[in-house]
C-alpha positions as CSV (number, residue, x, y, z in Angstrom):
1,X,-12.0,77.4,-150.0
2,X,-13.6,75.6,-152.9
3,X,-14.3,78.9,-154.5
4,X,-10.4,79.8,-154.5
5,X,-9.4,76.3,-155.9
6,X,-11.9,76.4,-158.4
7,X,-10.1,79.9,-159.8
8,X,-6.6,78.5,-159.6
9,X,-6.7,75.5,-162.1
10,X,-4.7,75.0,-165.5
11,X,-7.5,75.4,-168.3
12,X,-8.0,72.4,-170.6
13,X,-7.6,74.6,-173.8
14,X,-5.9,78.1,-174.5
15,X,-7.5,80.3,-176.6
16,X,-5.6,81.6,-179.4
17,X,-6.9,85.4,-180.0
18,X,-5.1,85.9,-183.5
19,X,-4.7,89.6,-184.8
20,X,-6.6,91.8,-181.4
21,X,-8.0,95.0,-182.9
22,X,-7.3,93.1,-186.8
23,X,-9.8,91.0,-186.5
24,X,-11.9,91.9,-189.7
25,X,-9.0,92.0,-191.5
26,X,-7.8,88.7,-190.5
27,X,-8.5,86.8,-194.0
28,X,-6.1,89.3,-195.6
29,X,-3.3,89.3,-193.4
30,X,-3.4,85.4,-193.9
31,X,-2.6,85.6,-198.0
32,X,1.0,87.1,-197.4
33,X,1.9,85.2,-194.4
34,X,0.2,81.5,-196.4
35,X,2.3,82.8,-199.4
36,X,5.6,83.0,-197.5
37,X,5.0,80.4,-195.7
38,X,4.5,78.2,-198.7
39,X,8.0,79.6,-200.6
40,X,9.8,79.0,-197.2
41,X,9.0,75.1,-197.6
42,X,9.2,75.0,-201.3
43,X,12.7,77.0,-201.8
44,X,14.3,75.3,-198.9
45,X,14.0,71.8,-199.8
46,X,15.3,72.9,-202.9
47,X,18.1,73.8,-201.5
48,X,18.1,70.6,-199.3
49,X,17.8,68.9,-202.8
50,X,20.4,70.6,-204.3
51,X,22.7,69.7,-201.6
52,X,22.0,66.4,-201.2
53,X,22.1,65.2,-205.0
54,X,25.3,67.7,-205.6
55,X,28.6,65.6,-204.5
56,X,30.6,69.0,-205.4
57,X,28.3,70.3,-202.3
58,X,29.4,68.0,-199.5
59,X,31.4,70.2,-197.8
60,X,31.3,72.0,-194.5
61,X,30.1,75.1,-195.5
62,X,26.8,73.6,-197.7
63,X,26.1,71.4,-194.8
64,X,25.8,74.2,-192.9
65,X,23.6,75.9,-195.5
66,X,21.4,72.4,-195.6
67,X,21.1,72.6,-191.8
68,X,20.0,76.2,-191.7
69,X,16.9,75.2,-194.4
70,X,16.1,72.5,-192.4
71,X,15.5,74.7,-188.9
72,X,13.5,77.5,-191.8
73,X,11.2,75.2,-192.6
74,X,10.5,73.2,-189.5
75,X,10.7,76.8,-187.5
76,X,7.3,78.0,-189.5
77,X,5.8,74.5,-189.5
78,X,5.4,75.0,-185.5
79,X,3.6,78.1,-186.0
80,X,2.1,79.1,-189.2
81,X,-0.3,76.1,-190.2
82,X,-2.1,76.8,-186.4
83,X,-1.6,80.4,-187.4
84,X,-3.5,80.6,-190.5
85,X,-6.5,77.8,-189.0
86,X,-6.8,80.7,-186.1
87,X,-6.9,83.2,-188.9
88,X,-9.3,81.4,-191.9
89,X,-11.3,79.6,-190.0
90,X,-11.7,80.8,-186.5
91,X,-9.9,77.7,-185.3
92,X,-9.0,79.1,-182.1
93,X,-8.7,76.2,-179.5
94,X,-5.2,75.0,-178.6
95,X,-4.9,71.7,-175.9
96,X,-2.8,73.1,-173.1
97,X,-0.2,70.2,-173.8
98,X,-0.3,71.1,-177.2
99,X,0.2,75.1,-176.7
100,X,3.4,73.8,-174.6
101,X,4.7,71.5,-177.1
102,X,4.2,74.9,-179.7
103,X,5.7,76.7,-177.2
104,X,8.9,74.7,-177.2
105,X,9.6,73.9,-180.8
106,X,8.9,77.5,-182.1
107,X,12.0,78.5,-179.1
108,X,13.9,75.8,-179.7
109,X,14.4,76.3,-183.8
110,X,14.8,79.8,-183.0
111,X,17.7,79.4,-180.9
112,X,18.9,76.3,-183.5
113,X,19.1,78.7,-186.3
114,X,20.8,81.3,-184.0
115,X,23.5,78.9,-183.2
116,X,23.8,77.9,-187.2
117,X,24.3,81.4,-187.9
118,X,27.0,81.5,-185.7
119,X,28.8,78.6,-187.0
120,X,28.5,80.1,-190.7
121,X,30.3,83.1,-189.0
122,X,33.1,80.4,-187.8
123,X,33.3,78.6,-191.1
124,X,33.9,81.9,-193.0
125,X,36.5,83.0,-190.7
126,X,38.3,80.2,-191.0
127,X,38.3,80.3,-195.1
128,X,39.0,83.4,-195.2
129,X,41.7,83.7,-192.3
130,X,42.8,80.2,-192.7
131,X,41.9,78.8,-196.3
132,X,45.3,76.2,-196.7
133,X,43.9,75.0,-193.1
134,X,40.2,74.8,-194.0
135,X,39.7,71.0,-194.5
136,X,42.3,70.1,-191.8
137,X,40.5,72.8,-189.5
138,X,37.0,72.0,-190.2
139,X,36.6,67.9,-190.5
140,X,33.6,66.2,-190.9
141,X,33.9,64.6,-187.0
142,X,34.3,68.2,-185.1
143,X,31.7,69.7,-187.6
144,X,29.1,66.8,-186.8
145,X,30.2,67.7,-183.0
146,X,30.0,71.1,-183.5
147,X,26.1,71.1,-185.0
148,X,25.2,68.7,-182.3
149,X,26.6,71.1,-179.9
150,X,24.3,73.7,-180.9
151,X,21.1,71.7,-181.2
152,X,21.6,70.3,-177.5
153,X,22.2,73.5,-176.0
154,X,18.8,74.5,-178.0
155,X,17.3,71.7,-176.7
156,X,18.6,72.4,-172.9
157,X,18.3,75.6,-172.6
158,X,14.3,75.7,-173.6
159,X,13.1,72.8,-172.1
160,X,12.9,73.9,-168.9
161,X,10.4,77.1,-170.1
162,X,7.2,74.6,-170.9
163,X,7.9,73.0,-167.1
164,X,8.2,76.9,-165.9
165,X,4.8,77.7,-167.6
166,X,3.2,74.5,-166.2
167,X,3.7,75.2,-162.8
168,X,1.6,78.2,-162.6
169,X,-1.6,78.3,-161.4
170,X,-4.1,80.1,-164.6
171,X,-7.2,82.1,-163.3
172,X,-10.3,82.5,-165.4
173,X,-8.7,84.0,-168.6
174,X,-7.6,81.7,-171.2
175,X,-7.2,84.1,-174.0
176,X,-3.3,84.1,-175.8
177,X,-3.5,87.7,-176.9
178,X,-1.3,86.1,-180.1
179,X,-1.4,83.9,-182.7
180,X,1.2,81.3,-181.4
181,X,1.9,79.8,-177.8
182,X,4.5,82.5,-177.2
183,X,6.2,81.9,-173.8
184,X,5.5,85.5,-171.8
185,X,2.2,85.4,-173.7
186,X,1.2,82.4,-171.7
187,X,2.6,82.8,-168.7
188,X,1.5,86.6,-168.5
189,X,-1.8,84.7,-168.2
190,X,-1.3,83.1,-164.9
191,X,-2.6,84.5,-161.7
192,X,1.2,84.4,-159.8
193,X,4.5,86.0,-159.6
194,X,6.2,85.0,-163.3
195,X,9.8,86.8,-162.2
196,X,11.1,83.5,-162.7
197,X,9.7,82.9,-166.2
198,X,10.7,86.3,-166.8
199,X,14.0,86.2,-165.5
200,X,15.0,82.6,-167.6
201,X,14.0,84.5,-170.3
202,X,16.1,87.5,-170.3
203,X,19.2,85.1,-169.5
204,X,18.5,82.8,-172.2
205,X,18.7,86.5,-174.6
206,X,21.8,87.1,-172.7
207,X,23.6,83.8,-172.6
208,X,22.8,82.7,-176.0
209,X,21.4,85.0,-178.7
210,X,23.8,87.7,-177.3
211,X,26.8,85.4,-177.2
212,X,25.6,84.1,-180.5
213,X,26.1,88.0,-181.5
214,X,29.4,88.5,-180.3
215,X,30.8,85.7,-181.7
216,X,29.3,86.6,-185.1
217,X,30.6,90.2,-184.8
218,X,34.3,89.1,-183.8
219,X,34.3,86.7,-186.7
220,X,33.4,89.2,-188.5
221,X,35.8,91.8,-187.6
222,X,38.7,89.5,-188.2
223,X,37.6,88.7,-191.3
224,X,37.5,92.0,-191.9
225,X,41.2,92.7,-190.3
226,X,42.0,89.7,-192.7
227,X,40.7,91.0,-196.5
228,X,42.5,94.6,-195.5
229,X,45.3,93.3,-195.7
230,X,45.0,91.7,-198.5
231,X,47.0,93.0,-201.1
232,X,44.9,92.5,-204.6
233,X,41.8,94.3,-205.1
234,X,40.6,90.9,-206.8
235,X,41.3,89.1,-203.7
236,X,39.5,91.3,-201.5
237,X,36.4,91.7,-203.4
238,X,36.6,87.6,-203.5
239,X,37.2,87.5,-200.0
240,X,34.5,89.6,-199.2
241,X,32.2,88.1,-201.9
242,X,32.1,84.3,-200.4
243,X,30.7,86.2,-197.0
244,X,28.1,88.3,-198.4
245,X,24.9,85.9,-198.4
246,X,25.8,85.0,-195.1
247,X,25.5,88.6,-194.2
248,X,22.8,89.2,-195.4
249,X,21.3,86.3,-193.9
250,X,22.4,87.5,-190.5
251,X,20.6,91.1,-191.3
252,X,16.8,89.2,-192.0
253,X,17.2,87.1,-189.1
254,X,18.3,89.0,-186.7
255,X,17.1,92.6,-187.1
256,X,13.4,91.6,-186.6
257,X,14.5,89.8,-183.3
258,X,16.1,92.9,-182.1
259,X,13.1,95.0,-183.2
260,X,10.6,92.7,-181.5
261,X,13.1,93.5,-178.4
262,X,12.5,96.5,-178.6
263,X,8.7,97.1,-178.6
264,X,8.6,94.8,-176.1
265,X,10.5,96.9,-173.7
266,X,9.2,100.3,-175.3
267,X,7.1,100.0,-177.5
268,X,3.9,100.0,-175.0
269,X,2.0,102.9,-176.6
270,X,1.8,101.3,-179.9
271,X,-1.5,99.0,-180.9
272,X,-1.2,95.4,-179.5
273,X,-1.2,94.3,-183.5
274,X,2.0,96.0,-184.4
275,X,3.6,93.6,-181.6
276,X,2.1,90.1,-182.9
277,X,2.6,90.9,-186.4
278,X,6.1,91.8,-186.1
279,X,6.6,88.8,-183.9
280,X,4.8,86.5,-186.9
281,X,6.9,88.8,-189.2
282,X,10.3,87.3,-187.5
283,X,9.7,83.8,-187.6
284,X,8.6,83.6,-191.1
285,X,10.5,86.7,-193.3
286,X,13.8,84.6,-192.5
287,X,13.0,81.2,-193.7
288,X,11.1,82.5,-196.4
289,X,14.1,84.9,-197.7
290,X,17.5,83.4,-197.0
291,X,17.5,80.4,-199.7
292,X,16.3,82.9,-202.1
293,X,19.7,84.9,-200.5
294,X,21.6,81.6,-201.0
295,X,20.2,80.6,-204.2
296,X,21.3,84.1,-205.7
297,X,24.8,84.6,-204.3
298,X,25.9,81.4,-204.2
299,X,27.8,80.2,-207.3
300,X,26.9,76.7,-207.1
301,X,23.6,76.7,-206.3
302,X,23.1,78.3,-209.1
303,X,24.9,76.4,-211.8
304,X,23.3,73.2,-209.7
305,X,19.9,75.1,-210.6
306,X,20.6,76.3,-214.3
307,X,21.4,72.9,-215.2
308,X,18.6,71.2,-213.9
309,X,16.5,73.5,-215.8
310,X,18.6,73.3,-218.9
311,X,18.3,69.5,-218.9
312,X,14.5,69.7,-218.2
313,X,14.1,72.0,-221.5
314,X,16.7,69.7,-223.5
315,X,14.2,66.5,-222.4
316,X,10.9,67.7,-221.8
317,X,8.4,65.2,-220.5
318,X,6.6,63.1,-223.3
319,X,3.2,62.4,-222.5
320,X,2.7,58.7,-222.6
């Protein structure tokens, strides 16, 4: 009896495997993900910058874009810095509190910047469908609402997966065959029936990143109804103009999730590494490339950028 309690227990410390089958290779793989990592942080407090010093930039739409930088960097922060000590110096011990706390904050900002994603959708429908009604529409009260919204249900609908993992019983292997807490990677550790943990998992896909989707698409759809009926060839290309960072956006972020989907589901022949770096891929490609997106299409970032640089070169630094 002691035996079979002693192989039941929750392990102190997870280890984090990194790159299986990449090992050699590991201080390699590190300099791209180190570099993108670093431009995610830099680039997107720019933007936060910009949109903070910028009065012309306190509107919906920029608050939106302010949010969405926010969630791309703290999104990497949960997972690269433990990412790159696993890969440069062989840091591989993660607390089990800790792992769950990963665990959670890596979910949650992925399902934040889901739901900001979605709101863009909303905000670009209703300027485009509904520009005379755009202030009225979309106040400052229902879009605080509206963000709060979105970070509670992030909030709700993850917190129960750390409590899911903790419950199960963990035999003798404490290897994460990743280089991140990633829920199923955990919990495929445990020596019991994980149909629940898989189950939640495949509604939260379902009830939120799908819906998140769908409501994307359909914005999208009447925006498009919207511009074809437009009757100037100036307006539509305008029209269509003010939406395309945001689609572009939508493309990085969400065509790596749906690709991970995939070789998860059917994508067993391939190595174990195409798998983790994909996953790592995902959460850091998007933060890393949408305010470079943002900072390219959107006018007034731009001009906002320009002329800080133009007054920089009209009053350089004197060295005292």
């Amino acid at each position: 009896m002691s035996a079979l309690n002693n192989t039941h227990y929750q392990p102190p410390f997870f280890i984090l495997k990194g790159i299986p089958g990449l090992e050699s290779a590991h201080i390699w793989i590190s300099i791209p993900f180190c570099i993108l990592y670093v431009t995610a942080v830099i680039a997107n407090s720019i933007i936060i910058f910009i949109i903070k010093t910028e009065a012309s930039l306190h509107q919906p739409m920029y608050f939106l874009l302010s949010m969405l930088s926010g969630t791309d960097i703290a999104l990497p922060t949960s997972v690269i810095p433990k990412m790159l000590g696993v890969l440069w110096f062989n840091s591989r011990e993660i607390y089990f509190d800790a792992c769950l706390i990963q665990m959670f904050f890596a979910h949650t900002f992925t399902i934040v910047e889901s739901g900001i994603l979605m709101l863009m959708a909303l905000d670009r429908y209703i300027a485009v469908c509904n520009p005379l009604r755009y202030t009225s529409i979309l106040t400052n009260p229902l879009f605080v609402k509206m963000a709060l919204a979105v970070f509670l249900r992030s909030v709700l609908v993850i917190t129960p997966i750390p409590f899911l993992v903790k419950r199960l019983p963990f035999c003798i292997s404490d290897v994460i065959l990743h280089t991140y807490c990633e829920h199923m990677s955990v919990a495929k550790l445990a020596c019991a029936d994980i149909r629940v943990n898989i189950v939640y998992g495949v509604i939260i896909a379902l009830l939120v990143i799908v819906l998140d989707i769908l409501i994307i698409a359909l914005s999208y759809l009447l925006i498009l109804k919207a511009v074809i009926r437009l009757s100037s060839k100036e307006a539509r290309v305008k029209a269509f103009s003010t939406c395309t960072a945001h689609v572009c956006v939508i493309a990085v972020f969400y065509t790596p999730m749906l690709f991970t989907a995939v070789l998860q589901r059917v994508g067993h022949t391939l190595s174990p590494y195409v798998h983790i770096i994909v996953a790592n891929l995902y959460l850091i490609i998007p933060p890393s490339v949408n305010p470079i997106v943002y900072g390219v299409s959107t006018r007034q970032i731009r001009e906002r950028v320009r002329k800080v640089l133009c007054t920089e070169r009209a009053f350089p630094l004197k060295d005292t």
